[in-house]
C-alpha positions as CSV (number, residue, x, y, z in Angstrom):
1,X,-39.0,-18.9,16.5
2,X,-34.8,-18.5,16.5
3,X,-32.7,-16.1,15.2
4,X,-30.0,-17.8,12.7
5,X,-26.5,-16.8,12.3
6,X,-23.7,-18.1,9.6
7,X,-20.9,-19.6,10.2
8,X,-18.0,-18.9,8.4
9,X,-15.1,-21.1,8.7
10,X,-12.7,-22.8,6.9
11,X,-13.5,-26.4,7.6
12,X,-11.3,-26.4,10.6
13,X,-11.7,-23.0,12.2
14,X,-14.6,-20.7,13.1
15,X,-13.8,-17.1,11.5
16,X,-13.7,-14.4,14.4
17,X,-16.1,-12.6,12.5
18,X,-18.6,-14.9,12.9
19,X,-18.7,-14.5,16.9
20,X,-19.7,-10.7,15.6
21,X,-22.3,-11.6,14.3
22,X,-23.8,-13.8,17.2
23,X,-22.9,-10.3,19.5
24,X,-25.5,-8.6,16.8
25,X,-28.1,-11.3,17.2
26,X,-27.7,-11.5,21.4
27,X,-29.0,-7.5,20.9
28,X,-31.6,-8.6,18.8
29,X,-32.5,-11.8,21.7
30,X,-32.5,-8.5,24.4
31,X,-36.2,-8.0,22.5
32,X,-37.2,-11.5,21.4
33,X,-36.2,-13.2,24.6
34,X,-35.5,-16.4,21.9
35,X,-33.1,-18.8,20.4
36,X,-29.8,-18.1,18.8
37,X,-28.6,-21.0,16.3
38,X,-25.8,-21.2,14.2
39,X,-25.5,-22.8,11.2
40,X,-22.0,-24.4,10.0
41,X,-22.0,-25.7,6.3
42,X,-18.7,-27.5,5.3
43,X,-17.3,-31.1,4.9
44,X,-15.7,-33.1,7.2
45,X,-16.6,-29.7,9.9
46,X,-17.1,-31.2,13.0
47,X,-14.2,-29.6,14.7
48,X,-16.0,-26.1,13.6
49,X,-19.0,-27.2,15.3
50,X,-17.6,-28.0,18.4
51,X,-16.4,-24.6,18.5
52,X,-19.3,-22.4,17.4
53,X,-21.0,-24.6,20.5
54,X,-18.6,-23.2,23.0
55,X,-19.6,-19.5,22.3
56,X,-21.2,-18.2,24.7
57,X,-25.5,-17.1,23.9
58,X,-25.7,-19.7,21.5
59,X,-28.5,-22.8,21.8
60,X,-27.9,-24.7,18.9
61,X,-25.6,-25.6,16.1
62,X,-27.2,-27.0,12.8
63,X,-24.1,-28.7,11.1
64,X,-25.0,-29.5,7.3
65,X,-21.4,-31.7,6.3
66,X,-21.5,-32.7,2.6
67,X,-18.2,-32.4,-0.1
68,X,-20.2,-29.6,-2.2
69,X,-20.3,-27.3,1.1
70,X,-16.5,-27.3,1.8
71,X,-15.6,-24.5,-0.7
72,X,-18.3,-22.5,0.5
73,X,-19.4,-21.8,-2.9
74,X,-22.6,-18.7,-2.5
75,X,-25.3,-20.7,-4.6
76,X,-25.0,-23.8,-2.4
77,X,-24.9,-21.9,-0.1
78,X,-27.9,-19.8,0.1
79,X,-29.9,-22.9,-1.1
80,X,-29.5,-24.6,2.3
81,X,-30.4,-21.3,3.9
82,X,-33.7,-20.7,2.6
83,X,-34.1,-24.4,3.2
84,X,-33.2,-23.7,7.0
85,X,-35.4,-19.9,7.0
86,X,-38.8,-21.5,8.1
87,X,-39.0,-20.5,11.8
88,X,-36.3,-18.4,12.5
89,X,-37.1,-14.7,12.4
90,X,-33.7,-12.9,11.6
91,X,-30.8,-14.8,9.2
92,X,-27.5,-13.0,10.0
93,X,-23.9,-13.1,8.6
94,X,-20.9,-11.1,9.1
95,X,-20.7,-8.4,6.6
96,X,-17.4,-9.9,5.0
97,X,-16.6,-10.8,1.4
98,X,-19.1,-14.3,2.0
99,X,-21.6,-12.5,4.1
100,X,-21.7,-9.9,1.0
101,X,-22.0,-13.2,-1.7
102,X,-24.2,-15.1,0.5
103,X,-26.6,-13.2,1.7
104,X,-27.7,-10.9,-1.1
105,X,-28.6,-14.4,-2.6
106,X,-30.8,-16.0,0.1
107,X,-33.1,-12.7,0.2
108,X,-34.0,-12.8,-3.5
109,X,-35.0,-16.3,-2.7
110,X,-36.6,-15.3,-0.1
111,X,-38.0,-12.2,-1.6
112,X,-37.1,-9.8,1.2
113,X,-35.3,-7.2,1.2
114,X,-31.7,-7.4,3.0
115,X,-30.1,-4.9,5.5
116,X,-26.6,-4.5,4.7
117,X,-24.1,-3.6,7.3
118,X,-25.3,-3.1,10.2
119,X,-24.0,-1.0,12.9
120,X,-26.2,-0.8,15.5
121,X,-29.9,-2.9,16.6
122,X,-32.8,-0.2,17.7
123,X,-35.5,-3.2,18.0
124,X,-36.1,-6.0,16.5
125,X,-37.1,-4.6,13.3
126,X,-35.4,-1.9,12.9
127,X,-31.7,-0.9,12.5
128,X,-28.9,1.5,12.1
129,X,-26.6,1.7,8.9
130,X,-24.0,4.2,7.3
131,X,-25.0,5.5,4.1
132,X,-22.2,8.2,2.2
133,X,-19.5,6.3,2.7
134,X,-20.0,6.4,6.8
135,X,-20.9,10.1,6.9
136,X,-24.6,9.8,7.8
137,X,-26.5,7.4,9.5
138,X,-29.7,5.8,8.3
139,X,-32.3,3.9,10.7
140,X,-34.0,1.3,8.9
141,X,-37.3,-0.2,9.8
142,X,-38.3,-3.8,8.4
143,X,-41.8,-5.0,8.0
144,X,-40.4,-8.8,6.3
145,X,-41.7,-12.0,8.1
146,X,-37.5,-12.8,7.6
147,X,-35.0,-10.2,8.2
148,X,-31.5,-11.0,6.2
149,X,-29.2,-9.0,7.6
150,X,-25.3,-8.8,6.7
151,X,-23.2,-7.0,10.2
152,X,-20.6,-4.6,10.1
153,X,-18.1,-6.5,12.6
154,X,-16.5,-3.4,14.0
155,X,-20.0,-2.3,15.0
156,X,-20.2,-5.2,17.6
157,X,-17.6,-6.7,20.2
158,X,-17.4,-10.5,20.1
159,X,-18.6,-12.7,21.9
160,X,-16.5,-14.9,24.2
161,X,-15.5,-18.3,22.4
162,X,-15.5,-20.3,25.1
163,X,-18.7,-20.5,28.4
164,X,-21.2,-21.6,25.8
165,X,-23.1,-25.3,26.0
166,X,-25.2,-25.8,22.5
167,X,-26.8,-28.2,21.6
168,X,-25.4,-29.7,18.1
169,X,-28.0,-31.4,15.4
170,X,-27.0,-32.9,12.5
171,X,-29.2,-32.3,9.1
172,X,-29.5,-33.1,5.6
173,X,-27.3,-31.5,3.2
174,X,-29.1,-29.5,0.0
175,X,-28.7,-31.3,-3.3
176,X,-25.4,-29.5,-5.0
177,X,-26.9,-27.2,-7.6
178,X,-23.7,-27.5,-9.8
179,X,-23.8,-23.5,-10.9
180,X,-20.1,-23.2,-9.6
181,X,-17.4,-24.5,-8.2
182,X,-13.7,-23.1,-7.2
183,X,-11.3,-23.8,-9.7
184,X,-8.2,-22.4,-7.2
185,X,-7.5,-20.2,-4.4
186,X,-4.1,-18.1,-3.7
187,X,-3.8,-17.3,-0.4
188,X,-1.6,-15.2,1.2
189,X,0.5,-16.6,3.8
190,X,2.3,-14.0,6.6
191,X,3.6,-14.1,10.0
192,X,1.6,-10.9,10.6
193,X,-1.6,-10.5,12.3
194,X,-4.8,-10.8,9.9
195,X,-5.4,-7.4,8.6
196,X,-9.3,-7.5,9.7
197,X,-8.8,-8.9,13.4
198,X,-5.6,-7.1,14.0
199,X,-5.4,-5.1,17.4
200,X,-2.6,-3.1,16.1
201,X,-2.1,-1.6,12.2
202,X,0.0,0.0,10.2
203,X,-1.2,1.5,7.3
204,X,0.3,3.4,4.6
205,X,-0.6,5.3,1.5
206,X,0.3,6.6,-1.9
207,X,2.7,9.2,0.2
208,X,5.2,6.4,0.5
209,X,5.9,6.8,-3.5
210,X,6.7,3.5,-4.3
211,X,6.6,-0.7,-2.9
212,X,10.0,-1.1,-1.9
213,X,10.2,2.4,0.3
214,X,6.1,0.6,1.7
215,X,8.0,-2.3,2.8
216,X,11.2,-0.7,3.5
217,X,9.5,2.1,5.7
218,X,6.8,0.5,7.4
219,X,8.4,-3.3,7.8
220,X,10.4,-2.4,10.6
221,X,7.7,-0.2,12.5
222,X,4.9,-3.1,12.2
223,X,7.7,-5.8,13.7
224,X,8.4,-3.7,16.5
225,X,4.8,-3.5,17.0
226,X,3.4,-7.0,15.9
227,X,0.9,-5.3,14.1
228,X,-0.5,-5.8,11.0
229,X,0.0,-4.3,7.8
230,X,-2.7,-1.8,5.6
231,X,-2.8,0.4,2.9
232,X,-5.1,3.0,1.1
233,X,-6.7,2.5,-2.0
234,X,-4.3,5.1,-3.5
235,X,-1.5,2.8,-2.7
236,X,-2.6,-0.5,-4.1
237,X,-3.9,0.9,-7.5
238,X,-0.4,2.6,-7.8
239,X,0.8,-1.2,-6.9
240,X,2.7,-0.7,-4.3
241,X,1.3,-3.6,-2.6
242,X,-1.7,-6.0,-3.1
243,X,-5.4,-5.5,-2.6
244,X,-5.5,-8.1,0.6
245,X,-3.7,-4.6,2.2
246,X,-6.4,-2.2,0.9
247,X,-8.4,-0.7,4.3
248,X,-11.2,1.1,3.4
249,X,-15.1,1.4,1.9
250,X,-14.0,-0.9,-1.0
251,X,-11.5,-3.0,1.0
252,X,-11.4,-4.4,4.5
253,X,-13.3,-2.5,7.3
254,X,-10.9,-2.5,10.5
255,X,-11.5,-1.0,14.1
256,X,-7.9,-1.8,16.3
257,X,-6.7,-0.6,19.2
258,X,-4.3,1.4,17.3
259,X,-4.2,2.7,13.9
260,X,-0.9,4.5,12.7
261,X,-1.6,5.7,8.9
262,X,1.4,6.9,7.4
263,X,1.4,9.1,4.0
264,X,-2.1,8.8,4.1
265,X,-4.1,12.2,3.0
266,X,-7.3,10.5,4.4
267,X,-9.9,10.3,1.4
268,X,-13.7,9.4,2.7
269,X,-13.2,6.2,1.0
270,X,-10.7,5.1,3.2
271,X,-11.9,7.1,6.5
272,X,-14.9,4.6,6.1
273,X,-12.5,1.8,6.8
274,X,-10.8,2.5,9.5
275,X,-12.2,5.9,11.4
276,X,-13.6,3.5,13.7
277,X,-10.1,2.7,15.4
278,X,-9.8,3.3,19.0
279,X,-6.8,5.3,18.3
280,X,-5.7,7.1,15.0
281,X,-2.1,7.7,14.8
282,X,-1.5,10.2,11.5
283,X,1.9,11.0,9.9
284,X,1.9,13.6,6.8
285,X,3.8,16.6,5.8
286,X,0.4,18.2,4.6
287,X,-0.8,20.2,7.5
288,X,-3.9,19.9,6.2
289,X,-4.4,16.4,5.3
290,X,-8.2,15.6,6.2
291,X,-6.8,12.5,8.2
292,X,-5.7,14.8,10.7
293,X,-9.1,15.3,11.1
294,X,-10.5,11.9,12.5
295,X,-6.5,11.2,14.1
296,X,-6.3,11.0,18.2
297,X,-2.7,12.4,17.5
298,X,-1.1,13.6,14.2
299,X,2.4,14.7,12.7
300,X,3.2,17.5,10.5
301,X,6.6,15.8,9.3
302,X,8.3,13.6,6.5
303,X,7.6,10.2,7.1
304,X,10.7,9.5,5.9
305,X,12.4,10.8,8.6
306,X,9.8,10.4,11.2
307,X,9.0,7.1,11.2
308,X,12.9,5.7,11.2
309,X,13.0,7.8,14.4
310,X,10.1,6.0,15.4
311,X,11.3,2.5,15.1
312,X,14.8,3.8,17.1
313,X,12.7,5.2,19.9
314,X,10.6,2.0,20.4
């Protein structure tokens, strides 16, 4: 019996997210003293598999490379998983937005039910959530032969990428089930960190008052910090910027170094995002904004004013 993880790539690179994942399933090897595999489904993906080899804990990579894998389409997908289930005893993926298609998917198949978002491993069957929006905790115990279980990847530090020796084994690709296929992707293309692996963000909300004063405020902040760029719900329905900004329960979950939110009041949907950041930075002229709450260090000021003097300083 294994433990199975998911790879998610891009055909040519193995996603950060997914060496998360592998961290959440070395816990669970602490108890089964077994095997971790990864599975890497794509076309023409050898160059992934090479890499999800060198990460360190892994055993064995299981490389399924066929043309209706490379747009990592969910129902193809989760076919080859359950085709792949019979002897491993956990199936994990990063809790991102193809963990959350994926997964959901190969436990109705497998008619289990999954544990979303994981945060922390108490034994092997039995694990730590948040529920509310991050304000409680719930421990959840699993009696299913299979455990699918999507990982919160701020709840988990990597695993290195490189002291790792696995095995790789080549197997047959799942007939393509034909229920979808990607008609296009836009994809946003910036100099800037990405958002969800960024050490250093700068986040700003619906305080800013409009798009060009987001970008014309916060621009020169994020260049003198390399960071990347983030915003609050609040802020992208009001359209200041688009939703690959949005931090938060809805949008992308972040935990970096440093996290500077600026005109940000701090609703719990957006707390659940980022509250995890090793150091929360808060500018707002409300006093008693409930960011100030969760910040490491906060200022009462206009941000207007403040954070120009900011940028000079640095």
């Amino acid at each position: 019996m294994s433990i199975l993880v998911i790879a998610e790539h891009d055909n040519l690179t193995l996603k950060g997210a997914t060496r998360n994942a592998i961290a959440a399933a070395a816990k669970i090897n602490t108890v089964l003293s077994t095997e971790i595999h990864v599975l890497v489904a794509g076309v023409a993906c050898g160059d992934v598999a090479q890499q999800a080899a060198a990460v360190a804990g892994v055993a064995k990579v299981i490389v399924a490379d066929a043309a209706h894998y490379g747009d990592q389409t969910a129902e193809n997908l989760a076919a080859l998983i359950v085709a792949q289930a019979g002897g491993h005893t956990h199936i994990l993926a990063a809790a991102t937005s193809n963990g959350k298609n994926t997964l959901p998917r190969v436990a109705a198949l497998l008619d289990v039910a999954q544990i979303s978002d994981i945060i922390a491993i108490v034994d092997a069957d039995t694990f730590v959530r948040p529920i509310y929006a991050g304000n409680a905790l719930a421990t959840v115990k699993s009696a299913d032969p299979v455990k699918v279980i999507t990982v919160r990847t701020t709840g988990f530090d990597a695993v290195e990428a490189s002291g790792g020796a696995a095995t790789i084994e080549a197997i047959q690709a799942s007939p393509d089930l034909g229920q979808a296929r990607l008609v296009s992707r836009e994809l946003t293309k910036s100099a800037r960190p990405e958002l969800a692996a960024a050490k250093i963000i700068v986040s700003g909300g619906r305080g800013l008052g409009s798009g060009e004063n987001y970008h014309k405020v916060l621009e020169p902040l994020a260049d003198k910090l390399g960071a990347a760029m983030g915003a609050s719900r609040a802020a992208v329905d009001a359209g200041f910027v688009s939703n690959d900004y949005q931090v938060g329960q809805t949008g992308k979950i972040v935990a970096p170094q440093l996290y500077i939110a600026i005109g940000i009041s701090g609703a719990i949907q957006h707390l659940a995002g980022m509250k995890d950041s090793k150091v929360i930075v808060a500018i707002n002229k409300d006093p008693d904004a409930p960011i100030f709450q969760v910040a490491d260090y906060g200022l009462v000021a206009d941000l207007f004013q403040a954070v120009p003097e900011l940028v000079a300083a640095l």
